[in-house]
C-alpha positions in Angstrom: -28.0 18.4 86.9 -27.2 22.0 86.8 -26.5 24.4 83.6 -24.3 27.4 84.1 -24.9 30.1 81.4 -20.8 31.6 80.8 -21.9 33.6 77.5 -25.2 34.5 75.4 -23.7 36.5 72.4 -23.3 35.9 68.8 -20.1 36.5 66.9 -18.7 38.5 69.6 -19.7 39.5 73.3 -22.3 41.8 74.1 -20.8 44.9 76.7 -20.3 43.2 79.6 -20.7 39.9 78.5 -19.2 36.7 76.6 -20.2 34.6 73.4 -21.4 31.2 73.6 -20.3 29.3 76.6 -22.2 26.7 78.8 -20.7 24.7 82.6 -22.8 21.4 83.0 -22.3 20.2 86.4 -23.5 16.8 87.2 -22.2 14.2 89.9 -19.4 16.3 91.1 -18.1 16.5 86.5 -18.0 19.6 85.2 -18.3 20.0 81.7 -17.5 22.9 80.0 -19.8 23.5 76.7 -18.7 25.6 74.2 -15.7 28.2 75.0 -16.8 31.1 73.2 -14.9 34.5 73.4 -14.8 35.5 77.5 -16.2 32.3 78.8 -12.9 31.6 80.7 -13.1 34.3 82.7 -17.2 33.6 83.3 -16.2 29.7 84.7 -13.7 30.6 87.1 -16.4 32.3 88.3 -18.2 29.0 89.6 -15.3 26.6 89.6 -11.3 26.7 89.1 -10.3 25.7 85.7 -8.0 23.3 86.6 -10.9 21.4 88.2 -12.9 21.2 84.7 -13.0 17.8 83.9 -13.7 17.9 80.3 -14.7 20.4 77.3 -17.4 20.0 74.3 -17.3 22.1 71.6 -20.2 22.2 69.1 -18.1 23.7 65.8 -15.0 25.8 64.9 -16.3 29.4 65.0 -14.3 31.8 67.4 -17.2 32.8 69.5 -17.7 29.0 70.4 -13.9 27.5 70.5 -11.3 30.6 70.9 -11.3 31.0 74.5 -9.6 27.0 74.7 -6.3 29.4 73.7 -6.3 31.3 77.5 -7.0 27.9 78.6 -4.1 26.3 77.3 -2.0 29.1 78.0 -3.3 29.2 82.0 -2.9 24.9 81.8 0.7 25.7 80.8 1.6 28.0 83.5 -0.3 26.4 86.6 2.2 25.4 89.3 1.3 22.4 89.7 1.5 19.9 86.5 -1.8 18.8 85.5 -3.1 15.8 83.5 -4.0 16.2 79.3 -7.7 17.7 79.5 -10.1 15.8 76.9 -11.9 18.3 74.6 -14.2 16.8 71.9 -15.6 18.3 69.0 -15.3 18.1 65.0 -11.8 18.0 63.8 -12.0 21.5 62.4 -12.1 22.6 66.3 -8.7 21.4 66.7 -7.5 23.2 63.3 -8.9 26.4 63.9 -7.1 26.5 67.7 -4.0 25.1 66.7 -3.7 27.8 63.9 -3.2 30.1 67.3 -0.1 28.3 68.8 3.0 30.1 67.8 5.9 28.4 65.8 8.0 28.1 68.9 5.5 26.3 70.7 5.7 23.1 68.1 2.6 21.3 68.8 2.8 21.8 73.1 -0.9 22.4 72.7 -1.5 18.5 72.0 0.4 18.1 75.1 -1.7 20.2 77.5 -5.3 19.1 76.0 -6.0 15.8 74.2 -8.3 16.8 71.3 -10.7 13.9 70.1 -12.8 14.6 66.9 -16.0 14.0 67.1 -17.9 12.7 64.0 -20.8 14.2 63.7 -24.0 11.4 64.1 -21.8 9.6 66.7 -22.4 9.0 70.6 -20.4 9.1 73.1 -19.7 9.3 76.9 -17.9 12.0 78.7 -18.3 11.4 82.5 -21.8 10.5 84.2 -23.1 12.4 80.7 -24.0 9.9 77.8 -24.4 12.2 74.3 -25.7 11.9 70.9 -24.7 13.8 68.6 -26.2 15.2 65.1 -25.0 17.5 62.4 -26.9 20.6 61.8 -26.5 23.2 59.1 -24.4 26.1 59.5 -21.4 27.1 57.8 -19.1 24.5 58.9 -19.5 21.2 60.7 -21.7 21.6 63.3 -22.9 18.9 65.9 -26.2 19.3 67.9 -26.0 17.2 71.1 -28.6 15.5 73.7 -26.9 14.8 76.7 -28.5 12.5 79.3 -27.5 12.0 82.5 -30.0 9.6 85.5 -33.2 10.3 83.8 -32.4 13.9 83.2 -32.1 15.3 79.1 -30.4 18.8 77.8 -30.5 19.3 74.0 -28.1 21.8 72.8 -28.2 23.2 68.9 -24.7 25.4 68.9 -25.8 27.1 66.3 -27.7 26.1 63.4 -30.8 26.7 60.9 -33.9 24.9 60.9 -34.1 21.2 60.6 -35.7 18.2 61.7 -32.6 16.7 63.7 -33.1 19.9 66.3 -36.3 17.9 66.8 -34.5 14.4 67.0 -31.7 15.6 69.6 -34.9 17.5 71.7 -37.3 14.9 72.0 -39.2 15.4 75.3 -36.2 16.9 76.5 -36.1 18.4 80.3 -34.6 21.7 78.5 -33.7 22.8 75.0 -30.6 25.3 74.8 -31.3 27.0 71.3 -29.2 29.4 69.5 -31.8 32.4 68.6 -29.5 35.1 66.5 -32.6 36.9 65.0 -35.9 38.0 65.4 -38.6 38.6 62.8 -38.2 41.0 60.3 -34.2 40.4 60.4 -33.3 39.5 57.1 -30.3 37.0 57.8 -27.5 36.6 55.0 -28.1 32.7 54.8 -30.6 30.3 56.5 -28.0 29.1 58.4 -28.9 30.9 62.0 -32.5 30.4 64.1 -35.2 33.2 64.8 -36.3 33.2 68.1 -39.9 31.6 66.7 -38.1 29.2 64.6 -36.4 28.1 68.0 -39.6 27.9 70.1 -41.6 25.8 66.6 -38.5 23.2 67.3 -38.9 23.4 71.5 -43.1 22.7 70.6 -42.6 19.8 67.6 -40.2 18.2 70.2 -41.9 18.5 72.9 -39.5 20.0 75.0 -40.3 20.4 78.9 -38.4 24.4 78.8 -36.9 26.2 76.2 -33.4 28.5 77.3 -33.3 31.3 74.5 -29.2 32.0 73.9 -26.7 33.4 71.2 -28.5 36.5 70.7 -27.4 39.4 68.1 -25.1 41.9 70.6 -27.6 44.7 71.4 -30.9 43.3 70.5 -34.0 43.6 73.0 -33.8 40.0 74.1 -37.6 40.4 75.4 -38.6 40.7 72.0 -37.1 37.8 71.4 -39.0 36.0 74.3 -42.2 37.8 73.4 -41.9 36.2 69.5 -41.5 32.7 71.0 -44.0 32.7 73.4 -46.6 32.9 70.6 -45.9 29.6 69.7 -44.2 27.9 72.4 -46.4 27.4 75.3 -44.0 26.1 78.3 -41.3 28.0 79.9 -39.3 30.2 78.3 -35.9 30.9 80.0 -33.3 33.9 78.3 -29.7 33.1 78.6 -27.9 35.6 81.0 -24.0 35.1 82.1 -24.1 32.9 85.5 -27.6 32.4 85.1 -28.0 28.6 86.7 -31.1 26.4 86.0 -31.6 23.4 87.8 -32.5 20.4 85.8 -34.4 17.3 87.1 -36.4 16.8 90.5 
């Protein structure tokens, strides 16, 4: 299994970079995680985007589901026709996109990718990949997944604030992908984001085999980060960089 880092920011993309945005490769499937703001551009990078085989989106915020709007648009206008592509997520995913079709357009979106909500709790299979799903607390519905594919497990928070269930989804997980928007000493506006720390005390509780830092604050010191979650996370810590690939399994 391989993990393709397409993004790394919060809220909006660091210079240079892209907000959250993840290609899971596995058996010849290609998922695309999370299509933050810029991560279209990132995946052509590593494969065509008429060749992504399905999408996952973890909740409705911009900088996780915007860029399925290019994708629609470049699905619309590709010479050759190409089949509905499945994208799962909560049904406010679907909302939040739609609300970016014009009135002309009358729904074509539902034509070019087939939306299935996903309720958070639920499991399901997408491909070789089979996922559980939980919901953790942010603003609006968010699911945390553990996807497992022959023997191999990834645990991915999109973004969230503590709870036990980033422990349930990261059991003795191969890798845990946490959000990590702050550091210490940043006085968040709700508990509804992780620090750094707060990620690695999940990664250790869980057991995790390697933590993968990601979603940091644009323009933070993303070693300090590191540095704060290697005092209480003992196994490898990994910072999310666009096309950064880590291996998973032997």
């Amino acid at each position: 299994m391989e993990l393709i880092i397409l993004g790394s920011s919060a809220a909006y993309p660091d210079a240079g970079g892209a907000a959250s945005g993840y290609l899971l490769r596995h058996d010849g499937f290609n998922l695309w995680l999370d299509c933050g703001t810029g991560t279209l551009s990132n995946v052509q990078r590593h494969v065509p985007h008429h060749e992504i085989d399905a999408i996952l989106v973890s909740h409705e915020h911009p900088d996780h589901c915007v860029d399925l709007y290019p994708l629609y648009i470049a699905r619309t206008f590709h010479p050759d026709p190409l089949p509905r592509l499945p994208v799962y997520g909560p049904a406010g995913v679907f909302d939040r996109v739609r609300g970016l079709e014009r009135d002309v357009d009358d729904g074509r979106m539902g034509d070019v990718l087939d939306m299935r909500a996903v309720e958070p709790g639920s499991s399901l299979e997408i491909g070789p990949f089979r996922i559980a799903s939980r919901l953790l607390p942010h603003w609006v519905p968010n699911i945390g997944v553990r996807i497992e594919a022959d023997g191999v497990a990834l645990a991915y928070t999109g973004d969230t604030g503590p709870d036990p269930a980033v422990e349930e989804i990261a059991r003795e997980a191969d890798l845990l992908v946490a959000e990590a928007s702050w550091q210490d000493g940043h006085q968040a506006p709700q508990r509804y984001h992780l620090t750094s720390r707060e990620a690695a005390e999940h990664a250790r509780r869980a057991r995790a085999g390697r933590l993968l830092l990601s979603h940091f604050w644009p323009g933070a010191d993303r070693e300090v980060s590191r540095a704060q979650a290697e005092e209480v996370f003992q196994g490898e810590i990994l910072l999310a960089t666009e096309n950064l690939s880590v291996e998973l399994g032997p």
